[in-house]
C-alpha positions as CSV (number, residue, x, y, z in Angstrom):
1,X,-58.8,-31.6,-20.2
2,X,-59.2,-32.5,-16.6
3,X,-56.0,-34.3,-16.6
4,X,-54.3,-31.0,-17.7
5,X,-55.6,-28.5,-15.5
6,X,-54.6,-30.9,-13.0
7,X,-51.2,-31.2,-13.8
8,X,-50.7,-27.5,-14.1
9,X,-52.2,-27.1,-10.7
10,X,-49.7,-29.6,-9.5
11,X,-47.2,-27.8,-10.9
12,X,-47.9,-23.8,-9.9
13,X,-48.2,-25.8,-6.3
14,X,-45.0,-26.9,-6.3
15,X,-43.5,-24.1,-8.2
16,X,-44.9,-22.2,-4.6
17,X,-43.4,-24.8,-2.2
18,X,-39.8,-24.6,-3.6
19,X,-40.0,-21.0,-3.6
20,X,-41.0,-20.6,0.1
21,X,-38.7,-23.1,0.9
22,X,-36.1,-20.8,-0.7
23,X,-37.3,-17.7,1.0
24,X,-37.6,-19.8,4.5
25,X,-33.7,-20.9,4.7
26,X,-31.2,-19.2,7.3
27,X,-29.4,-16.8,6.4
28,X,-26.0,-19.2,7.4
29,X,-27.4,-22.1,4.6
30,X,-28.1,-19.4,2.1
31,X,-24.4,-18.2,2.8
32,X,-22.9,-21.8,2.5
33,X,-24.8,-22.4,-0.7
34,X,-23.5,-19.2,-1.9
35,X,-20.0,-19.7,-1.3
36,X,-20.8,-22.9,-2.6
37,X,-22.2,-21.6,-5.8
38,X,-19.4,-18.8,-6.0
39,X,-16.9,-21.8,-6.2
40,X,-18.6,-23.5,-9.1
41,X,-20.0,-21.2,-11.3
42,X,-16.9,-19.4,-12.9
43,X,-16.3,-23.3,-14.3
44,X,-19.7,-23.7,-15.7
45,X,-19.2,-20.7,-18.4
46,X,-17.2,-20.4,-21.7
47,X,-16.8,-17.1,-23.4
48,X,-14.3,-15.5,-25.6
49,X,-14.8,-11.8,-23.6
50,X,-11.6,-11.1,-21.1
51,X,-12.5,-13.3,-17.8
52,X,-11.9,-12.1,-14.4
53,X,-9.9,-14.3,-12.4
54,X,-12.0,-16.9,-10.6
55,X,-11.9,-16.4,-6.8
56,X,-10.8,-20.1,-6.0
57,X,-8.0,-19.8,-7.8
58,X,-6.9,-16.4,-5.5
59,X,-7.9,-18.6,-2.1
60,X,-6.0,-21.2,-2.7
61,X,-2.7,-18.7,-1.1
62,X,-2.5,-16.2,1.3
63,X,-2.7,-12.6,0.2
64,X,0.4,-11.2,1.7
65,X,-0.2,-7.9,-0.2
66,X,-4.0,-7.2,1.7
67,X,-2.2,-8.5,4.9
68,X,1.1,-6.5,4.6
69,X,-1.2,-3.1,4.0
70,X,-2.0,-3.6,8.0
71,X,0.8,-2.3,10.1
72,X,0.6,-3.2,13.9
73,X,-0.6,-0.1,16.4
74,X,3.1,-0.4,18.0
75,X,4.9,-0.3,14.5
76,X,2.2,3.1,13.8
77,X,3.5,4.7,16.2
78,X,7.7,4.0,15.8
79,X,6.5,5.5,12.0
80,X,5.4,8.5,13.4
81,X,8.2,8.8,15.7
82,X,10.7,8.1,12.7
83,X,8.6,11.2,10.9
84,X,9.9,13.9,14.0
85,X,13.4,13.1,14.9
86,X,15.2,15.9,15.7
87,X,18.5,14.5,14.7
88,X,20.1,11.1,13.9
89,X,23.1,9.9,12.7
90,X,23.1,11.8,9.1
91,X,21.9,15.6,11.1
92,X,21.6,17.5,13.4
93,X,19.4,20.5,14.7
94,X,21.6,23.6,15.0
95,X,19.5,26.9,16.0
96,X,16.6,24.7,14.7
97,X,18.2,24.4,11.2
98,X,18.7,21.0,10.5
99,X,22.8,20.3,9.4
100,X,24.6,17.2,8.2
101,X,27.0,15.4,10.4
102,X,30.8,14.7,9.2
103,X,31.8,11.0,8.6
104,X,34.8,9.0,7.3
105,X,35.3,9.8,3.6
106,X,33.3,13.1,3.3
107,X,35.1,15.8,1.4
108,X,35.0,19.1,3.2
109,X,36.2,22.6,1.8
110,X,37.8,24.8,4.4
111,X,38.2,28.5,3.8
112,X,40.4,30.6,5.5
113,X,39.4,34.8,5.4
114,X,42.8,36.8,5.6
115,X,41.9,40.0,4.8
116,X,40.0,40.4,1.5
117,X,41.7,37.4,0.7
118,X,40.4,33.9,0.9
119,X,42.7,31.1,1.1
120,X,40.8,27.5,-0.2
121,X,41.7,23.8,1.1
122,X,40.2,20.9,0.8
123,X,40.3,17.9,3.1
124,X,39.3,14.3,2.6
125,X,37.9,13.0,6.7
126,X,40.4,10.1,7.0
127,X,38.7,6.1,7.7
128,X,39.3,7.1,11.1
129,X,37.4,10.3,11.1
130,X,39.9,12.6,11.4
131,X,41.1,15.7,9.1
132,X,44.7,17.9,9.4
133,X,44.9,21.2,8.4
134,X,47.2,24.2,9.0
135,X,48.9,23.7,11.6
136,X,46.8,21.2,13.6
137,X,47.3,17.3,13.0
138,X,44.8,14.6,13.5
139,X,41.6,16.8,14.7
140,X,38.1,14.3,15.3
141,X,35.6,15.7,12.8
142,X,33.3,12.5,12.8
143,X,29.5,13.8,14.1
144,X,30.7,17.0,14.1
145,X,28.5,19.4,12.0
146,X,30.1,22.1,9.5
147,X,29.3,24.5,12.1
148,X,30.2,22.8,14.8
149,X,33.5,22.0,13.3
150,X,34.2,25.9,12.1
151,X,34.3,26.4,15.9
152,X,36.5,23.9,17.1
153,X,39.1,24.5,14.1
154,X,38.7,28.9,15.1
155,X,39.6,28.0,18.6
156,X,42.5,25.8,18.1
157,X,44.1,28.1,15.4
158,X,43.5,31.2,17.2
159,X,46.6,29.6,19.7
160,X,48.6,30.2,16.0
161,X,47.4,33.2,14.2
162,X,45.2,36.3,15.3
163,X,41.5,36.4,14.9
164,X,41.3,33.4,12.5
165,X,38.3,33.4,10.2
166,X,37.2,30.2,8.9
167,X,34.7,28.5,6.7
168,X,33.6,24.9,6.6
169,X,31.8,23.2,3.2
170,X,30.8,19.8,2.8
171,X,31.8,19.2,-1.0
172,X,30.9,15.7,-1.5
173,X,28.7,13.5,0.7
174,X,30.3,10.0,1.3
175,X,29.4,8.7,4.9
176,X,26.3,8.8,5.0
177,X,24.0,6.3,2.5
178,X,20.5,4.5,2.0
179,X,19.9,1.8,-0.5
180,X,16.6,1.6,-2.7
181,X,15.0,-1.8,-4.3
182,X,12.3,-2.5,-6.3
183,X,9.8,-0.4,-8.1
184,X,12.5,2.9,-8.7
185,X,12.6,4.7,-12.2
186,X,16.3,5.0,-12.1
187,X,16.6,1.6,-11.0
188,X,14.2,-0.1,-14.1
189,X,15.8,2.5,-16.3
190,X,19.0,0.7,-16.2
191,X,18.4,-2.5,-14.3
192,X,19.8,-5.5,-15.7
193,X,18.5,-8.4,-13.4
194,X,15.7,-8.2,-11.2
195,X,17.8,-7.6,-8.0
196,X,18.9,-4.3,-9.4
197,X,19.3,-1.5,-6.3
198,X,21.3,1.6,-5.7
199,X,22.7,3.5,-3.1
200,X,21.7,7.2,-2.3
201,X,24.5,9.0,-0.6
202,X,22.7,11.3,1.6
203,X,23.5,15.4,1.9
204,X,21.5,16.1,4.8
205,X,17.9,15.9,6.6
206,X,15.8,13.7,4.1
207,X,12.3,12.6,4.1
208,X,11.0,9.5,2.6
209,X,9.8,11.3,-0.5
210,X,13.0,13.3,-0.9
211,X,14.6,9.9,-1.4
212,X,12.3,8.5,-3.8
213,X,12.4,11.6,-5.6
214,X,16.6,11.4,-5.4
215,X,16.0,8.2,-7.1
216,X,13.5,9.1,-9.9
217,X,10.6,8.1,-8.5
218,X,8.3,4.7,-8.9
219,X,6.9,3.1,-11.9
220,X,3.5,2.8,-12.7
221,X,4.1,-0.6,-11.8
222,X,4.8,0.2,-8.0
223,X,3.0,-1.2,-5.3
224,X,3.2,1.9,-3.6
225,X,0.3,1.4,-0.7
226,X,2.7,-1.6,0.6
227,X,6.0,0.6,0.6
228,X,8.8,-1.1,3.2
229,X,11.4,0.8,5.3
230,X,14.0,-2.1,6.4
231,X,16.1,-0.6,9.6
232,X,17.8,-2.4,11.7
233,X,17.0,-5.7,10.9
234,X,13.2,-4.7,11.2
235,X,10.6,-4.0,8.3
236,X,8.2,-0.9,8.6
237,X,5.3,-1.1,6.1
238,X,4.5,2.6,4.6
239,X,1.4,3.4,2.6
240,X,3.0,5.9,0.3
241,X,-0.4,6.4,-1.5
242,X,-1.5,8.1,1.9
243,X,1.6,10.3,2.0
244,X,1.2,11.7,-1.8
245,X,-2.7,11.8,-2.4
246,X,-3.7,12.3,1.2
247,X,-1.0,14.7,2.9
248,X,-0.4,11.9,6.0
249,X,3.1,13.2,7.0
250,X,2.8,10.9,9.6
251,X,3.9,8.8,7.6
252,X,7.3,10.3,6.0
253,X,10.4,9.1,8.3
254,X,13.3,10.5,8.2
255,X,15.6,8.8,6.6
256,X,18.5,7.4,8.3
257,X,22.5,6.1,7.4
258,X,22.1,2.5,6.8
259,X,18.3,2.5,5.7
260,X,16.8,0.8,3.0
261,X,13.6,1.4,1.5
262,X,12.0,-1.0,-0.9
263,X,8.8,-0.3,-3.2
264,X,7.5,-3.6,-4.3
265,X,5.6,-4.6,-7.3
266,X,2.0,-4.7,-7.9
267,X,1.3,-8.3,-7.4
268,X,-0.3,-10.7,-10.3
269,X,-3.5,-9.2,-9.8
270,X,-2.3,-5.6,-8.7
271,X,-5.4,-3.4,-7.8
272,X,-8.6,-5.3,-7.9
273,X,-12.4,-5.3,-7.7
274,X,-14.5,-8.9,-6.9
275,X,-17.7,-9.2,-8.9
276,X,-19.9,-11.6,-7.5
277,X,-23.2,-12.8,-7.3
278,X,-26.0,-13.2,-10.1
279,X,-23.3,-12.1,-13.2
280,X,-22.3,-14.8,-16.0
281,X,-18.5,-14.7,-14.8
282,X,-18.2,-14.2,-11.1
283,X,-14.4,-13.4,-10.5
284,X,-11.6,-10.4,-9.6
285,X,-11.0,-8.3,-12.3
286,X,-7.9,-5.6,-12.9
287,X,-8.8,-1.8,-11.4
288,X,-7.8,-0.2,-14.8
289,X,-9.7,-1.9,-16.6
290,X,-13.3,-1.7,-14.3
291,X,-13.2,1.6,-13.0
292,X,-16.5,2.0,-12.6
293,X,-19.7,-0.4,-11.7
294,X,-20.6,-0.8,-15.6
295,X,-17.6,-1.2,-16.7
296,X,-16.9,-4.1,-14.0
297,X,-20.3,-5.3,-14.7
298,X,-19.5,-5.6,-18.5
299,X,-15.9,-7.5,-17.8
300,X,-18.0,-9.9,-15.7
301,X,-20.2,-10.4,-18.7
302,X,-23.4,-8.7,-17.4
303,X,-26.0,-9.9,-15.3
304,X,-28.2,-13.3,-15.2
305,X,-31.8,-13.5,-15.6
306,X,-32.2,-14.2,-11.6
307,X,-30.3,-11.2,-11.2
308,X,-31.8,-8.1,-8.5
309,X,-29.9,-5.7,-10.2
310,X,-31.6,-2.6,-8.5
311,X,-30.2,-4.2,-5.3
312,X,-26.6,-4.1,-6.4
313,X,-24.1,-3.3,-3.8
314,X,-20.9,-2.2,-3.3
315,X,-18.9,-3.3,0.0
316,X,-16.0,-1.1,0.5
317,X,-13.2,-0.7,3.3
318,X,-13.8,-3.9,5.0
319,X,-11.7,-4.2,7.6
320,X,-12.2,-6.9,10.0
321,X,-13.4,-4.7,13.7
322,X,-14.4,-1.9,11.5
323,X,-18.0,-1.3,9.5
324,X,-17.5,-1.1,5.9
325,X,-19.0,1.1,4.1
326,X,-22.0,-0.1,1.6
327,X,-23.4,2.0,-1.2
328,X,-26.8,0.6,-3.0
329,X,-26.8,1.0,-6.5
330,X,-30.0,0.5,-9.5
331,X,-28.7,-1.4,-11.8
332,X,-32.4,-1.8,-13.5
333,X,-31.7,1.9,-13.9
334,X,-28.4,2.5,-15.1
335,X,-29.1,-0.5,-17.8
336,X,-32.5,0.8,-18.9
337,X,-32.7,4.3,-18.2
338,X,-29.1,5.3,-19.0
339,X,-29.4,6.5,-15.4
340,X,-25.5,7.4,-14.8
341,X,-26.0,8.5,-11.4
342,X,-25.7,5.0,-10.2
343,X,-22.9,4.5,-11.9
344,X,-20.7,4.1,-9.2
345,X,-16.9,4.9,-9.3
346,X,-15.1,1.8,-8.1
347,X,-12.0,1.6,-6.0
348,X,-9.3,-1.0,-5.0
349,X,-10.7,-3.4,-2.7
350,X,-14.5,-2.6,-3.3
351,X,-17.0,-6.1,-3.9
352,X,-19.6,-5.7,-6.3
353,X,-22.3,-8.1,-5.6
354,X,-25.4,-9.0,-7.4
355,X,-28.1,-10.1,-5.1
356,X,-30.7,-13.4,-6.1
357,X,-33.5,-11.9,-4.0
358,X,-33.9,-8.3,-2.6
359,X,-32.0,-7.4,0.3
360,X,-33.9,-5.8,3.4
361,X,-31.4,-5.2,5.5
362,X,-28.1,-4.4,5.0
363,X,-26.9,-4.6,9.0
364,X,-27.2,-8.4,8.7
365,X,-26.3,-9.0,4.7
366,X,-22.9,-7.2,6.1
367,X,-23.0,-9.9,9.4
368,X,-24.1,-13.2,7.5
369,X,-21.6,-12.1,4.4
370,X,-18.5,-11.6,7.1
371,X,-17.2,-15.1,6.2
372,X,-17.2,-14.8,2.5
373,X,-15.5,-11.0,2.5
374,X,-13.0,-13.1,4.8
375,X,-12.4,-15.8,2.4
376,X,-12.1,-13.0,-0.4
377,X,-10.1,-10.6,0.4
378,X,-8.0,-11.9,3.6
379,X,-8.1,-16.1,3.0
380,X,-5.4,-16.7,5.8
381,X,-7.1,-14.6,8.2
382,X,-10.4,-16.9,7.2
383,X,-8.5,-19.7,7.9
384,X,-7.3,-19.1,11.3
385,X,-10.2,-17.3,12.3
386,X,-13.5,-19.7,11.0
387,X,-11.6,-22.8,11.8
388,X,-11.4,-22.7,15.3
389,X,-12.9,-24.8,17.5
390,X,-16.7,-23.7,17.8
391,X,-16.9,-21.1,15.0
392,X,-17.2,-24.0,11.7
393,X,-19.6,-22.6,8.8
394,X,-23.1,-24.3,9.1
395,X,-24.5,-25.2,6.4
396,X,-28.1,-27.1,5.4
C-alpha cells in the first residue's frame, strides 16, 4: 500500500513539474512549437467530414492574390487621379457637359435646317480623320467634339449659303474602344476557350462600372477585390468590392481609348477563413461554406479536449504596420448554452484560433503570433522579411 501511494505521489509531482514547465516557456518557443504543431497535426487525422485545406500545403507558394489586394501609395493616388479627369482622349468637357470626341471610322449624322425643312447626311470620318460635306472637301474632324464640329462646319458654309443651320450626331461609335478579360457575364456566356475577351466601343464619358455593366457584369466566380486596369503598359489593381458595397468612387477611373480591364478569377481557394489551434482538422476552409464561427468550427471538425474554447479569437484585417482587429468569443457558451451572441459572423481573411491555455493579454498574443499570421496569410512576405539576417525564429 505504501508502495502505491508512493507511486501516485511520484506521479501528481511530476504531473506538476511538466505543467509549470509548460506554463514557464517563452512566448517565442511556445510560438515555434505551435507553428511546429500547426504543420503536423492536419496529417495525424483521418475523417470522412469535408477537410479544410492544410496550411502547409497553401505556404509552399506565394499568395499573389493577398499580395495583389495591396496597391502602392503612388499607384493610389494615379487611381484617384484616373477617377477626375476632365477629359481624355474619348471626351471632352464642354460647358461642363462631358462630350465624345470624333475619330477615324466614327459615323456622324449631319442635319442641315432650311426652313421647316431638314435635310439629312451621313458621313463616315475617313482613316485619316477627315469628313466632306456640301460644299467643303477634306475638313479635320478627329478630337473635335459634335459641338465643336457644328461650329467649324456653320462657319465655313456660311462663306456658301446664308445663315446656315446645322446639326451634328454621332450615329455609331468606332474610334474609340476598351477590351475586357476574364470574369465577364457576356464573355463566359459565349466564351469558347479560356482566353475569351471583347472589345467595348465606347460612346462617351465612362466609368469603370459603366463598362462592366456594358459588358454584363462579373460572375459569381469573379475575383472582384483584385480587379486590374492595364494602361499603357502598366497594371492598376482596383478593389471593385470597395466601389459597389462601400461607395469608394475613388476608385472608378475613367475609362480611357486603348484600356483594358481584366476581372480575374477567384483563386483555388477563393475567399477563405484559417482555423487553427486546439480543433481536430486545423486548415483554410471556403467562405461559403463557414460563414460564421460555428459553422467554421464544425468544417474543422470541432474542438479537442485541450481546447480554451471561451478564449476563442478572431484576428481580422491584419495588415502588416496596421493593428488588426481581434474579437474574443465563448465558445464554452455558444456550444453549451446555445449562446448565439458569440456566434461571430466571419469574413474573408479572418483567423479563428483555438487557444491551449487562456490568453491574458491580447497586445502580446497579437506581437508573438506576428510571424505565424505572416506565414498564413502573406508566405512571401514571411520569407523575405523573417529570414533576414538577425530576425531568425527562436525556438527551444
Amino acid at each position: 500500500m505504501k508502495e502505491q501511494s508512493l507511486r501516485k505521489l511520484l506521479m501528481v509531482r511530476e504531473m506538476r513539474s511538466e505543467k509549470k514547465m509548460r506554463y514557464n516557456r517563452s512566448p517565442i518557443a511556445f510560438l515555434g512549437t505551435f507553428i511546429f504543431m500547426l504543420f503536423l497535426l492536419p496529417a495525424c487525422y483521418s475523417s470522412t467530414a469535408v477537410r479544410g485545406t492544410p496550411v502547409k500545403d497553401l505556404a509552399l507558394a506565394e499568395d499573389q492574390r493577398v499580395l495583389s489586394r495591396l496597391p502602392s501609395l503612388e499607384d493610389k493616388d494615379l487611381i484617384r487621379e484616373m477617377s477626375r479627369v476632365k477629359e481624355n482622349k474619348v471626351f471632352a468637357e464642354t460647358a461642363g457637359m462631358p462630350e465624345y470626341r470624333i475619330g477615324p471610322l466614327d459615323v456622324l449624322e449631319i442635319n442641315s435646317h432650311i426652313g421647316d425643312k431638314v435635310r439629312t447626311t451621313t458621313v463616315t470620318v475617313n482613316s485619316r480623320g477627315r469628313i466632306s460635306y456640301s460644299f467643303i472637301d477634306d475638313l479635320d474632324a478627329v478630337g473635335l467634339t459634335p459641338s465643336e464640329l457644328d461650329r467649324v462646319l456653320t462657319r465655313k458654309l456660311s462663306s456658301y449659303i446664308r445663315n446656315p443651320r446645322i446639326d451634328v450626331l454621332v450615329k455609331e461609335f468606332k474610334s474609340k474602344k476598351a477590351t475586357v478579360i476574364g470574369e465577364f457575364a457576356a464573355l463566359r456566356a459565349r466564351q469558347t476557350t479560356e482566353a475569351a475577351s471583347g472589345t467595348i466601343y465606347l460612346e462617351g464619358k465612362t466609368t469603370l462600372l459603366d463598362l462592366i455593366g456594358q459588358a454584363g457584369g462579373y460572375t459569381v466566380d469573379a475575383d472582384i477585390k483584385s480587379t486590374r486596369l492595364i494602361r499603357g503598359g502598366r497594371a492598376y489593381v482596383i478593389n471593385l468590392f470597395d466601389i459597389i458595397e462601400k461607395g469608394d468612387l475613388s476608385q472608378n477611373v475613367i475609362i480611357d481609348d486603348g484600356d483594358t480591364v481584366d476581372i480575374p478569377e477567384l483563386p483555388e481557394f477563393g475567399e477563405r477563413v484559417y482555423v487553427m489551434g486546439e480543433v481536430v482538422k486545423q486548415g483554410i476552409y471556403p467562405l461559403k461554406d463557414a460563414q460564421d464561427l460555428l459553422a467554421a468550427l464544425s468544417l474543422a471538425g470541432s474542438i479537442t479536449r485541450l481546447a480554451k474554447e471561451e478564449n476563442t479569437l478572431i484576428v481580422r484585417g491584419y495588415e502588416q504596420g496596421k493593428e488588426p482587429l481581434v474579437m474574443m468569443s465563448d465558445v464554452k457558451a455558444l456550444l453549451r448554452k446555445a449562446d448565439l451572441g458569440q456566434n461571430i459572423r466571419l469574413q474573408d481573411g479572418d483567423l479563428v484560433y483555438i487557444p491551449r491555455m487562456l490568453i491574458g493579454d491580447i497586445n502580446d498574443w497579437i506581437e508573438n503570433t506576428k510571424p505565424l499570421l505572416e506565414l498564413i496569410l502573406y508566405p512571401g512576405r514571411f520569407d523575405a522579411y523573417y529570414t533576414a539576417e538577425g530576425r531568425g525564429l527562436l525556438v527551444d
